[in-house]
N, C-alpha and C positions, 0 to 999 in steps of 0.2 A: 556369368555376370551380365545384370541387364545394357542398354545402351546407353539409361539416362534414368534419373531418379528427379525429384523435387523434395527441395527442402522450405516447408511453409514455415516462415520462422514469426511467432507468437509473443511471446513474455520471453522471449530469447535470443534479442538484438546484438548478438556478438558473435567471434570465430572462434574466442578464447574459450577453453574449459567447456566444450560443448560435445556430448556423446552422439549426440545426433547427427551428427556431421562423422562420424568414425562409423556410425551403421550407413550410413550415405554411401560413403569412399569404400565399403566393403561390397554393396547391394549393386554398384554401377558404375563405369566408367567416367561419369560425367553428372552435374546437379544441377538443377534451375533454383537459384535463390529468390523465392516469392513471400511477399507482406500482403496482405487485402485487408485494405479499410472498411470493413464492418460497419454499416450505417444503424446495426445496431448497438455496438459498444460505441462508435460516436457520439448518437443523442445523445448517453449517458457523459458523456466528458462538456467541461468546461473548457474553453481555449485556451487556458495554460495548460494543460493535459495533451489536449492537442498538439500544437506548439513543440509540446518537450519530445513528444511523440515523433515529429518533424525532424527534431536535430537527432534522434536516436536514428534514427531510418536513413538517413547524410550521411552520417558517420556510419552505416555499416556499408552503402550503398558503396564507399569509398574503400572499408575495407574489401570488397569483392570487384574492387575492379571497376564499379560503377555497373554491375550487371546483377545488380539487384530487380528483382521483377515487382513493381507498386500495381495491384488492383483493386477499382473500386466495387463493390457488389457483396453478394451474399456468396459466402465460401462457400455454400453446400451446393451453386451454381458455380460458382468459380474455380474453387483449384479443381473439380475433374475438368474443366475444361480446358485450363492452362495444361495439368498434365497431360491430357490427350496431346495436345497443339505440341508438345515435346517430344511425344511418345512411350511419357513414362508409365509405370504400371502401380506403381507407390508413389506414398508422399512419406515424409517424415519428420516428424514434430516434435518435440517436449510437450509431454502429458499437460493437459489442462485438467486442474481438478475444480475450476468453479463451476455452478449449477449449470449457466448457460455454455460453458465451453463443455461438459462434458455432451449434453443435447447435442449440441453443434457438429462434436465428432463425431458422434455416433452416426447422424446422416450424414455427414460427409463420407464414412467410410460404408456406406451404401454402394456409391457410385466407385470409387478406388480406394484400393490398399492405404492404411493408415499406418504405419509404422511410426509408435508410440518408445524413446527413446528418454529416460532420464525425466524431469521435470524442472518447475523456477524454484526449488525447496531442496534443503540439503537432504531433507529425507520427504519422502513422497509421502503425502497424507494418505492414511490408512495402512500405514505399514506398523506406527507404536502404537501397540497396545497391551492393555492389561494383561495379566496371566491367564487370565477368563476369555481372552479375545475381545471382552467389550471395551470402545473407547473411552478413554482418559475425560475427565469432566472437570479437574483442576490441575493446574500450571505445575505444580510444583514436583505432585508425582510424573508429570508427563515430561518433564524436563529431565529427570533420572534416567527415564524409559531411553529419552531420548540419544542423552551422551550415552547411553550403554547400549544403542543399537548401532552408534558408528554413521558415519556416511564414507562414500568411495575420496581416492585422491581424487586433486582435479584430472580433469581427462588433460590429455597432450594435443591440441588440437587449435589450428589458427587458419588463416584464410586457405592459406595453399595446402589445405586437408583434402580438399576437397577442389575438384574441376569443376570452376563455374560455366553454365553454358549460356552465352549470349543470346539476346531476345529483345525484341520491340513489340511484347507482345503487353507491357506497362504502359503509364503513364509517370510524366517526369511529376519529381514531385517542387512543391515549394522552393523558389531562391531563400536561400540563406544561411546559419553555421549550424555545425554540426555540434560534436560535445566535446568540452576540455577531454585531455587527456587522464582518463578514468583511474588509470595506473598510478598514474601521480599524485594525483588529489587522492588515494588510498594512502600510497607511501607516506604521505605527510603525513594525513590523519594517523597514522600506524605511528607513526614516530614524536610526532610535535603534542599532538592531543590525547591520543588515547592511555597514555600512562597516568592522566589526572580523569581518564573518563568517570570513573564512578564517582568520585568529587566534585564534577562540572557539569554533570550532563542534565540538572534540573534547573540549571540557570539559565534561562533565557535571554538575561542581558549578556553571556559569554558565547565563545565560539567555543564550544566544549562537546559539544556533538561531530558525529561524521557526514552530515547530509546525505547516506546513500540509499535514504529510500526510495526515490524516483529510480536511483539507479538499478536499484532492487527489483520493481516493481515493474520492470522494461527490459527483466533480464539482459542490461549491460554489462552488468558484474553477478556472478553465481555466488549464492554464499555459503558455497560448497568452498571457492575460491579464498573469501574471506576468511573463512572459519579453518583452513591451511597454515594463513599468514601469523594467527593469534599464537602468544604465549599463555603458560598457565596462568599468569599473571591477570589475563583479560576476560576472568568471570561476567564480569556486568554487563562487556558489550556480548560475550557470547550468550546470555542469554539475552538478549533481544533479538538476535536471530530466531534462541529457541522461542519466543511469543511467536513470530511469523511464523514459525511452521506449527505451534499450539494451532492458531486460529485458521491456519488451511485444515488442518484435520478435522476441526470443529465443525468448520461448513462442509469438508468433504461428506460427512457422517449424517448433519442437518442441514442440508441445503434451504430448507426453510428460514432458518435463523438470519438470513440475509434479510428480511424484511418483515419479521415475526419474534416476539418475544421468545429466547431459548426457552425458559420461565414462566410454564402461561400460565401462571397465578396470577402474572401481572397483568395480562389482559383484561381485569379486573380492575385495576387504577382507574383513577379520576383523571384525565388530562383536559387542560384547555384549547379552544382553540382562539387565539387570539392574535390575527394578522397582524395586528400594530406592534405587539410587541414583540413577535419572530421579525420584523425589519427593523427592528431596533437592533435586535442582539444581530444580526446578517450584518446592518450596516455600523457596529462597533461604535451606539446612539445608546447605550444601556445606563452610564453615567455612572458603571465602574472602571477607573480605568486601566486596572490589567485583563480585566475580559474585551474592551473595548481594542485597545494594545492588538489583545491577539487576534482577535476579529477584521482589524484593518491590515495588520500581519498577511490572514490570508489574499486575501482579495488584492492587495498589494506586488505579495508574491508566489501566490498556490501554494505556499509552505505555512508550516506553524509548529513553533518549540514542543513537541508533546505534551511537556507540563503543565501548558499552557492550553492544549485540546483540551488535557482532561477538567482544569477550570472552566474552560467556557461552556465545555458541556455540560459538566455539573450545574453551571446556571443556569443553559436552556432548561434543562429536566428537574430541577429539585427547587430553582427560584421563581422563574417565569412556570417551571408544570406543561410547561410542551413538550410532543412525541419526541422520543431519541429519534425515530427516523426523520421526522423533520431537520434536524442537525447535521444527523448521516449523510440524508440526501443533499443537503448545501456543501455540507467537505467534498464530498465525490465529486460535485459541478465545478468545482472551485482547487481542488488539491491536484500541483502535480502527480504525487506521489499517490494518487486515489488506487487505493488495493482493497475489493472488494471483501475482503475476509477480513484484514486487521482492522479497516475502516467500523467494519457494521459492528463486529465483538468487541472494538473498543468501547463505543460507542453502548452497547450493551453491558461492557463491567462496568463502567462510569453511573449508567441505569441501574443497575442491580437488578438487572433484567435474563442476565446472561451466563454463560460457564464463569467458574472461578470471580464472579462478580466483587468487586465491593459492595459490602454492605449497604443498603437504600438507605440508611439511616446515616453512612458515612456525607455531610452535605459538606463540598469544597465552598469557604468562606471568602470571596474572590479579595478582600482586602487583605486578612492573615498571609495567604497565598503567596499576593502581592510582593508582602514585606518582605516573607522569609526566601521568597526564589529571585526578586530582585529587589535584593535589598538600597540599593545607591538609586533605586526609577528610572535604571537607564533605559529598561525596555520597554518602559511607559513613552517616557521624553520623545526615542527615535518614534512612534508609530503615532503617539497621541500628539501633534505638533501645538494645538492651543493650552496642553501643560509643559511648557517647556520650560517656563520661566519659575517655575514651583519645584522647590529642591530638595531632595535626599527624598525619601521614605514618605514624604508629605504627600507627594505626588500620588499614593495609591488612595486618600482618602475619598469617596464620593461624590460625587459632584451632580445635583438636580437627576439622583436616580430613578431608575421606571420604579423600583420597587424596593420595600425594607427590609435587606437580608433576614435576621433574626426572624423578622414575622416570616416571613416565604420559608423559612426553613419549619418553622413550628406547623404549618400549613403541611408540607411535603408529607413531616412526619406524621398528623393525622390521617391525609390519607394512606398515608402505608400503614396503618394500625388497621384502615377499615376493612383491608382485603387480606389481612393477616388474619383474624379472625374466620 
């Protein structure tokens, strides 16, 4: 057994359900628990990203004892160097399957041992596939593949798994709190909400969701862990798990689909470019107001109802005619819960751009929308505060908008006739 190991911990901010920590305590006597802030997945975040980032790294820092190791730099200069400074000979991680995290490790384990354990997906992208071996291209069959491949239990595994080894070899990070207790805010949800989930979870004036996609997303909770807890009963919400691990395998497979049409037919569309009105729709100034709602939503609080994503992006792209990535790339700045594969593929079904897309011809009506996911405008009222005084369902009519649905949509649909052809 070596003397000492390193555990670089990535999209898996926790002690709980964690494999990587069981090949740790087996590999060595003792672990340095290390985070490195990446100046290049920084740029990429918005400060509420950051932020959440913060209290996740508190709270584990807390659960180790406070002998968490924070470095700032480039990993492929840093943890061999942290390792060295310990003496260890490996690191060991949960598998990164995005474009730039596999790059990453691959030179990192230039310099030291990589010991790749488990991943943030209950099943690791590139493991369902077809009979043929080639990868899944729509949701529905990959969702069969997927409950019939199974995932492990959760592992047994909490702070005292693992011998943390002390170091001032970090910097302290940020005053301030860390995260409610993860477990509880599951329990409830598990209990109080999720029995009405598939009846609630399109309304955005309710609390009928489980907010765990940050927590997802920061691997604080495994949805290995999740997906334990569920009854048969809980279809709707277990397949929203199965989308996240849909659209890790997606990009696992096309790592280009991050910032490229899966569909390059569509590379052929006509798009605008028109700065006035991408700060329109940013600053929730579009003069509908459940796109406007969920637009101020974000920005308000790096969250937004999904039902509601896929409205406002259907009006970036099929009313206004501007890039899905332009949209993409405002969620990602701006969304806690910013996840590189569910963000961009959503963002791509919505386009009709993408795997198992919606139809381009499918154009989300943001007033119909409106009506039928919040029907009483309470979810207008709370974000739009100058309709407050305008009541029931009245509240979603237009008001001094950039543009005439009906026409922007007869437009959309022309140009997707012209590249159809």
């Amino acid at each position: 057994m070596d003397s000492s190991t390193v555990v670089w911990f990535r999209r898996d901010l926790r002690t709980a359900d964690h494999p990587a920590l069981l090949a740790a305590a087996e590999r060595a006597s003792a672990a340095l628990g290390l985070f490195v802030l990446d100046p290049v997945l920084l740029r990429a975040s918005g400060r509420p990203r950051i932020e959440f980032l913060h209290r996740c790294l508190r709270s584990l820092d807390r659960e180790l004892g406070g002998r968490l190791v924070v470095v700032d730099g480039d990993p492929v200069e840093v943890v061999p160097r942290v390792a060295a400074a310990v003496g260890a000979s490996s690191v060991h991680v949960s598998a990164d399957a995005g474009p730039y995290g596999r790059t990453r490790d691959a030179a990192v384990e230039r310099h030291v041992e990589l010991v790749r354990v488990g991943s943030p997906y209950a099943v690791t992208p590139g493991r369902v596939a077809k009979p043929d071996g080639t990868p899944y291209r729509v949701f529905t069959p990959f969702r069969k593949a997927w409950l019939a491949h199974g995932w492990p239990a959760p592992a047994d595994t909490d702070a005292s798994t693992v011998d943390w080894i002390a170091s001032d070899l970090g910097r302290a990070l940020p005053a301030g709190e860390g995260l409610p207790d993860v477990g509880a805010l599951w329990a409830r949800f598990r209990d109080e909400r999720l029995p009405d989930y598939a009846k609630h979870r399109d309304r955005p004036d309710l609390d009928g969701t489980s907010r765990f996609s940050a927590f997802l997303k920061w691997g604080v909770v495994h949805p290995r862990t999740l997906l334990a807890d569920l009854g048969p009963d809980a279809s709707a919400f277990r397949d929203e798990l199965a989308w996240r691990d849909f659209y890790a395998d997606v990009l696992w497979h096309r790592p280009d689909s991050a910032r490229r049409n899966l569909d390059r037919r569509f590379d052929r569309l006509r798009v605008d470019d028109d700065q006035e009105r991408f700060r329109a729709w940013c600053e929730g100034r579009t003069g509908y107001p459940f796109v406007d709602a969920g637009m101020r939503q974000l920005l308000a609080e790096g969250w937004v109802h999904n039902r509601v994503r896929m409205v406002v992006a259907s009006f970036l792209v099929k009313d206004l005619h501007l890039p899905w990535w332009w949209g993409a790339r405002h969620f990602m700045r701006h969304l806690v819960d910013g996840d590189l594969a569910s963000n961009q593929h959503g963002w791509q079904w919505v386009a009709g751009t993408g795997t198992d897309a919606a139809p381009f011809f499918r154009v989300f009506n943001p007033v119909t929308q409106g009506e039928k996911f919040d029907p009483n405008g309470d979810y207008v009222r709370r974000y739009v505060p100058e309709l407050r005084d305008i009541p029931g369902k009245a509240v979603h009519q237009p008001r001094d908008p950039v543009v005439d649905h009906a026409h922007e949509r007869r437009e959309a649909l022309a140009r997707y006739a012209a590249i159809k052809g």
